[in-house]
C-alpha angles and dihedrals in degrees: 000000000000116000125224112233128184100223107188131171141180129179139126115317116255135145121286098019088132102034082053096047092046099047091050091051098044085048092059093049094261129156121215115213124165106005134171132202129189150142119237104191107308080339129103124201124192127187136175139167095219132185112232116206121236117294088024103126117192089240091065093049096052084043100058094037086054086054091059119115089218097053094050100143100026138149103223129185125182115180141161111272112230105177139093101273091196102089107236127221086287094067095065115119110218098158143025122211136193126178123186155201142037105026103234127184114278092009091133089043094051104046090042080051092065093038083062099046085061100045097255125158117217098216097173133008136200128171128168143177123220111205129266085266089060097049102269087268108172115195142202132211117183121174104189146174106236126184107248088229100054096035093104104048088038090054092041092055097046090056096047093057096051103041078054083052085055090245137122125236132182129202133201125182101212 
């Protein structure tokens, strides 16, 4: 019977990290589910909820990522994966929201703060700056789960406070 892990790893951005990390686990047996990729600042961070075959413990798999030339440096954590793999209800993605512009103090509070007053699930989140000689745009990317019946005024909301932050938002029902 196959094992759920949580394989996560951060260290400094370069070509081929996930290309790397997924040939290595696909040449293990492993299945990915649910993974994530991004860059924080000259940093790379890589998670997935994997499927490891039969005979597969956690420790080996820490143990051949660590011997990885890419991920030479990096902070690697392979644990035992206790949740539900299968995404609820929660997980569905009905919007997607951005919100832009000068990047102010609590911006991500504040906005997750209403999200939450209407019963909306964050189900992934994404927020960048672009540097001073782009402008210093920050971004914010929010895929959530609304309730149909509180969509409009969520979104609404949502809207309002940014345009009185002076920034814009959009806002797209999938």
């Amino acid at each position: 019977m196959s094992s759920l892990a949580l394989v996560s790893t951060f260290c400094p951005d370069r070509v081929g990290l996930v290309s790397a990390v997924t040939g290595h686990l696909f040449g293990l047996g492993a299945n990915l589910r649910d993974a994530t990729f991004a860059v924080m600042g000259s940093g790379a961070e890589f998670s997935a909820v994997c499927e490891l075959p039969d005979g597969v413990p956690v420790g080996e798999v820490q143990e051949g990522l660590a011997s990885l030339p890419e991920l030479a440096g990096a902070q690697i954590k392979v644990t035992p994966f206790d949740f539900d793999p299968n995404p609820g209800p929660l997980a569905r993605i009905t919007h997607r929201v951005e919100v832009s512009g000068g990047d102010q103090p609590g911006l991500i509070a504040r906005l997750s703060e209403i999200f939450t007053q209407f019963e909306a699930n964050i189900v992934r989140l994404d927020a960048q700056t672009l540097p001073e000689r782009e402008g210093g745009h920050y971004t914010i990317r929010f895929a959530v789960s609304i309730p149909p019946e509180r969509a409009g005024t969520c979104l609404s909301a949502i809207a309002n406070t940014a345009e009185t932050m002076g920034l814009t938002c959009t806002a797209e029902a999938l």
